[in-house]
SEVEXMAR-301753 format. One record per residue (C-alpha): x, y, z; residue in one letter; residue number from 1. Coordinates in nm, 4 decimals. Layout:
// SEVEXMAR-301753
x, y, z, residu, num
X, Y, Z, a, NUM
...
***
This chain:
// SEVEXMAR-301753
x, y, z, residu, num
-0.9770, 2.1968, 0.2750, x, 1
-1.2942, 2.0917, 0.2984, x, 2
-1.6217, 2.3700, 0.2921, x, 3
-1.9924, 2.2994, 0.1213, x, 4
-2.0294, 2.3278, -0.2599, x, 5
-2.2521, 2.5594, -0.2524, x, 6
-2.5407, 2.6946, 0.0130, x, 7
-2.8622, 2.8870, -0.0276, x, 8
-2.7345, 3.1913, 0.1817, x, 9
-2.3532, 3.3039, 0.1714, x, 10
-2.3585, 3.4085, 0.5724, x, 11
-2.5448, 3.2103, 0.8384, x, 12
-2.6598, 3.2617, 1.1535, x, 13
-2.4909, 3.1494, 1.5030, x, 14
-2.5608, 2.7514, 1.5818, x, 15
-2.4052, 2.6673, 1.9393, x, 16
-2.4148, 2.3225, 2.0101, x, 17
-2.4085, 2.2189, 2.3616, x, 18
-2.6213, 1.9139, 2.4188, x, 19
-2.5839, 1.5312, 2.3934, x, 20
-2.5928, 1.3811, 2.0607, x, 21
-2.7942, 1.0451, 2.0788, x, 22
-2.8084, 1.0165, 1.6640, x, 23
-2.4151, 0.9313, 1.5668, x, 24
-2.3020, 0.8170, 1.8579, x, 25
-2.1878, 0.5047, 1.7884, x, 26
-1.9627, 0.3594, 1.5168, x, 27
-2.1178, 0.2453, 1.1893, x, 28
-1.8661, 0.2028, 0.8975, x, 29
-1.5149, 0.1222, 1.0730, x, 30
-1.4081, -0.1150, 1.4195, x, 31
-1.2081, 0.2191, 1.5523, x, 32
-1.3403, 0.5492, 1.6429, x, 33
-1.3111, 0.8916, 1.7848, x, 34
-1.5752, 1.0370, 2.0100, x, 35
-1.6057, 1.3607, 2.1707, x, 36
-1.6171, 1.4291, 2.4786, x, 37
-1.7703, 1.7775, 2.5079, x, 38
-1.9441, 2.0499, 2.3017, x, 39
-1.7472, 2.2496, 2.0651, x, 40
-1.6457, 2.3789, 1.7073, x, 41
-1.4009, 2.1647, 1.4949, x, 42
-1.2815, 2.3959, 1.1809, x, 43
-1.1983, 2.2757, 0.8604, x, 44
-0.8447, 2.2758, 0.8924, x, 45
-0.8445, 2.1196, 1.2467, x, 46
-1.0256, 1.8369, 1.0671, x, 47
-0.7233, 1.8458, 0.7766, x, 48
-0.4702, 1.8245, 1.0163, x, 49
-0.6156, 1.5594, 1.2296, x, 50
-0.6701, 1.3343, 0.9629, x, 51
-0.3332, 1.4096, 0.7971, x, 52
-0.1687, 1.2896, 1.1049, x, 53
-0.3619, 0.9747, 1.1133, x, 54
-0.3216, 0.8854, 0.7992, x, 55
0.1008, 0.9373, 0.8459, x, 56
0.0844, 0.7324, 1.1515, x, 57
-0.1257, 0.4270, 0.9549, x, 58
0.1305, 0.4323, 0.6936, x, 59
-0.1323, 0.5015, 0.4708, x, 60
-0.3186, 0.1539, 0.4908, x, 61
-0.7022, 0.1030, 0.6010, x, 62
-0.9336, 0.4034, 0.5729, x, 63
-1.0310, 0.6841, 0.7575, x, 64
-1.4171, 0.7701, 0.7783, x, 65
-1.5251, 1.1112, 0.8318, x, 66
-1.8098, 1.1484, 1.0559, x, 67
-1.8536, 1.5308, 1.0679, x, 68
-1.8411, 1.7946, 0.7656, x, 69
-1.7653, 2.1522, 0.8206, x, 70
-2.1240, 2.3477, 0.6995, x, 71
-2.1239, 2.6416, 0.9156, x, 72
-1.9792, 2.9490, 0.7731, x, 73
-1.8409, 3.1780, 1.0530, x, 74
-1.7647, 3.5315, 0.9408, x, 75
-1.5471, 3.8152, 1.1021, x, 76
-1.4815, 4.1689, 1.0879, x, 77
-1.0755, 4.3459, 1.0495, x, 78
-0.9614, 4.4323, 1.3366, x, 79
-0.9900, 4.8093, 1.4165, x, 80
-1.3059, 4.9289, 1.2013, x, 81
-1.6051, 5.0635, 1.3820, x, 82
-1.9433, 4.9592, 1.4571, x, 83
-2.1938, 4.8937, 1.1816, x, 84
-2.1508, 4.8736, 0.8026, x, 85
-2.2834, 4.5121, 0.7863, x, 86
-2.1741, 4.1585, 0.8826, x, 87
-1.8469, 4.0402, 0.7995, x, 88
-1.6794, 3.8200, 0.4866, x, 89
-1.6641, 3.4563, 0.5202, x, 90
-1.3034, 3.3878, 0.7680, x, 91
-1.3844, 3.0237, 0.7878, x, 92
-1.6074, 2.6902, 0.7730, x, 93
-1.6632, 2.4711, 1.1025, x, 94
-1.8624, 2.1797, 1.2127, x, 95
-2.0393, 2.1933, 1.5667, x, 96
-2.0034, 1.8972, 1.7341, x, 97
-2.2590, 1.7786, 2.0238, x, 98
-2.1024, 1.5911, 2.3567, x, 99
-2.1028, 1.1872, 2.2398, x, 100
-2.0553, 1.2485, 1.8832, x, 101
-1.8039, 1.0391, 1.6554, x, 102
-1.5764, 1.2182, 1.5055, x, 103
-1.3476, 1.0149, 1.3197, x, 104
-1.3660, 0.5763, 1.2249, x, 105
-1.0772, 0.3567, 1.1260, x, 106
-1.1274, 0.0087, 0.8978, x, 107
-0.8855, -0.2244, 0.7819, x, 108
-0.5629, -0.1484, 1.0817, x, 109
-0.4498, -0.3173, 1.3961, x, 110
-0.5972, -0.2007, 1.6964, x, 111
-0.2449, -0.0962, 1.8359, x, 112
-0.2218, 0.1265, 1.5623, x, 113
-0.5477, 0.2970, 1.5726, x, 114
-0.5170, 0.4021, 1.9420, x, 115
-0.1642, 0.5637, 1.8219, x, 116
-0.3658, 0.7323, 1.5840, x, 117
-0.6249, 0.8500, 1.7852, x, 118
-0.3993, 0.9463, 2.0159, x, 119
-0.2108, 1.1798, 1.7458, x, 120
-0.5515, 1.3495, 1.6396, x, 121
-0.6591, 1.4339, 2.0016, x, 122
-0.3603, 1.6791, 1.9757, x, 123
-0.4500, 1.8600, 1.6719, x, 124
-0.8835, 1.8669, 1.7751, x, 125
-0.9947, 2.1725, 2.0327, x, 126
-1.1740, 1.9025, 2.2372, x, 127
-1.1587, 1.6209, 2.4526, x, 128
-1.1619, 1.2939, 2.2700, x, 129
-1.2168, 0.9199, 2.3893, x, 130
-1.0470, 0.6242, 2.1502, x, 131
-1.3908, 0.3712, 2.0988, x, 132
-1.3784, -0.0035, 1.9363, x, 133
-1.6286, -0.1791, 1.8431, x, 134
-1.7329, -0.4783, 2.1019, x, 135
-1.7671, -0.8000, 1.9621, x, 136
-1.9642, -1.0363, 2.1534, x, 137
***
């Protein structure tokens, strides 16, 4: 799974994201992409699974680009323990992802099959998801 190597400060504090990105909204690396469609947290092992699924479904040929990385430590408390006595250990790591961001971009596969692909990973994401290409003109 994937989580940073190491940060300055073990617990962080709370980054919503619910604006437009206008920085990575458009594909760079592959012809294929995945863009959000809304605001929201992607966790690590959303991410995993997503890109498991693609990667089964593209019979392992091309490459998958990840656009996002999961940097924000969110942190929890057990259930039934009272107020106070600190912040919580480290449950899990999670990217937040801005409205118009890409997410995921395919190289080197058939259009056909990137759309299936993209198709499987909007099941396994929290969010709403739009299939881009690249437009050659």
């Amino acid at each position: 799974m994937l989580f940073p190597k190491r940060t300055k400060f073990r617990k962080m504090h709370r980054r919503d994201s619910y604006r437009k990105e206008f920085r990575a909204n458009t594909l760079s690396r592959g012809e294929f992409g995945i863009k959000s469609l809304c605001s929201g947290r992607i966790t690590a092992k959303q991410l995993e699974a997503a890109r498991k699924t693609m990667l089964k479904k593209m019979n392992r040929i091309g490459r998958i680009v990840l656009r996002i990385f999961p940097d924000v430590a969110i942190t929890g408390k057990p259930a039934e323990v009272r107020m106070g006595k600190g912040k919580g250990a480290v449950d899990y790591w999670c990217a937040n992802v801005n409205s118009g961001r890409i997410i995921f971009e395919f190289q080197g596969i058939p259009k056909v099959v990137a759309e299936e692909a993209a198709k499987l990973a909007n099941r396994k994401l929290p969010m709403q998801t739009r299939f881009v290409s690249l437009e050659k003109k």
